[in-house]
N, C-alpha and C positions, 0 to 999 in steps of 0.2 A: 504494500500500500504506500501510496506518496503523502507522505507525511510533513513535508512541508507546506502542501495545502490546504493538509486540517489546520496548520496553524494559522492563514491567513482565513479561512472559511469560521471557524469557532469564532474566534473576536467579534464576524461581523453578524453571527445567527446574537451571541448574548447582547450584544449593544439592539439589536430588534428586540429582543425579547424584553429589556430593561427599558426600550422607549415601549412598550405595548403598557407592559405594566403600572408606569407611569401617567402615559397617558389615557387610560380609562379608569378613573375613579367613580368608584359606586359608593354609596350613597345608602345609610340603613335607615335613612327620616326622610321625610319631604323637604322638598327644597324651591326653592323659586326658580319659577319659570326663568329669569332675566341670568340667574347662572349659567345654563349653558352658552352663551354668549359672550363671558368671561374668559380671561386668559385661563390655561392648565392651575398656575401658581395661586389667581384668587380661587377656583374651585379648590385646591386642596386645600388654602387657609381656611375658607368655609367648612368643609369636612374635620379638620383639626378641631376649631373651635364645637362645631356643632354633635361631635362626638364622645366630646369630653367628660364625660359623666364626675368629673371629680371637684369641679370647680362647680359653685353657686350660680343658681338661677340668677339672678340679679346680676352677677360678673360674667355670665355667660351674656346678658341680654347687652353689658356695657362692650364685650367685646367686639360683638356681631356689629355694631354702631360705630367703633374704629374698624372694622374691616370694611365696613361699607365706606367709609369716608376714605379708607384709604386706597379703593378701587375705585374710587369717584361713581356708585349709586345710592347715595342714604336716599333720593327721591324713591326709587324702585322699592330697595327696602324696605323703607318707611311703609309702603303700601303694604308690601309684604306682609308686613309684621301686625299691620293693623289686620289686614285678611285674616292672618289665624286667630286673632285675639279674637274676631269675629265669630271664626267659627266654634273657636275653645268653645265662648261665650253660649252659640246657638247649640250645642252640645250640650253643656252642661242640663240647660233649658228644658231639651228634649228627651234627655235621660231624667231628667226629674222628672218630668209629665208623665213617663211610661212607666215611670216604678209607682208611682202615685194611682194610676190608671190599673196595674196590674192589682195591688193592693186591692183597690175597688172590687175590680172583675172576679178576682181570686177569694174573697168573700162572697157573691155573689154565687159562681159558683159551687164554693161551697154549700152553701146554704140550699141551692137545689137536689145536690147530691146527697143531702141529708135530711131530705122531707121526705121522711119515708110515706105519707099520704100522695106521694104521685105516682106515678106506671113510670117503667122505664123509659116508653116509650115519650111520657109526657117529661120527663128528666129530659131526653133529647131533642125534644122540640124547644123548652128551654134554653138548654147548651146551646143550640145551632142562631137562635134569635138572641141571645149574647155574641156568638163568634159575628155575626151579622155586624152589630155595635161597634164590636172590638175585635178584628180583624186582625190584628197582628197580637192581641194577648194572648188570646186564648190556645194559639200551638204554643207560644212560649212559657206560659203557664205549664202548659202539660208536660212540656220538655222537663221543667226544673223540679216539678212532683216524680216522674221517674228517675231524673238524675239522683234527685236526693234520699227518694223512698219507692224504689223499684216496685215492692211488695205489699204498698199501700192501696187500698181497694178504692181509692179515688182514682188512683193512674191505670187502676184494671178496670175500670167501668169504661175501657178506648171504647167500647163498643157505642156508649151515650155522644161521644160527639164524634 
């Protein structure tokens, strides 16, 4: 074998390999759109900063504000940053609503499932004019009574909804 051409061949496969590496950074959070349009170097200071699990919310929030200034977008960001606070915000909201909602539902029915004065059959016409109501409770409901208590004869009544 010609062995002086592995040595010029090698150098140039690892220098590909080492610019591959470099240059595709991924990314384990969301990121703003106006990033991929930044140089490699601001994507990876984003990544640094936004991966850092060791350092304080608040000094995380002050750094990402010198990075953005120091890539000339605090406008972009700025929006950025207000969008998630937004949606934190609209999340928080709408995980409240459902567990407040489920609580309801989840009383409800129970409370049908345990009048023993109905027919099964009148249990499931019940159930089904709730799931109508509450559309996305009542699988979730049901999921988290089996998860938690497989063997509970509320989660074996599947037959009622």
């Amino acid at each position: 074998m010609n062995y002086p051409i592995l040595f010029l061949i090698l150098p140039v496969v690892f220098a590909i390999q080492v610019h591959n590496h470099i240059g595709f950074i991924r990314f384990s959070k969301p990121v703003p759109d106006f990033l991929s349009s930044l140089s490699l170097k601001a994507q990876y200071d984003y990544k640094v900063i936004l991966e850092n699990e060791t350092i304080p919310i608040n000094t995380k929030t002050a750094e990402f504000q010198k990075w953005a200034t120091t890539y000339k977008v605090t406008t972009q960001y700025s929006k950025y940053d207000a969008q998630q606070n937004s949606v934190k915000g609209e999340m928080e909201k709408n995980v409240t609503q459902l567990i407040s909602e489920l609580s309801l539902v989840n009383s409800q029915i129970f409370k049908i499932l345990q009048n023993d004065t109905l027919s099964i059959e009148e249990q499931r016409e019940e159930v089904n004019e709730l799931a109508e109501q509450y559309p996305k409770e009542i699988p979730t409901l049901l999921f988290i009574r089996r998860l938690f208590n497989p063997q509970d004869d509320v989660s074996n009544k599947q037959s009622i909804v």
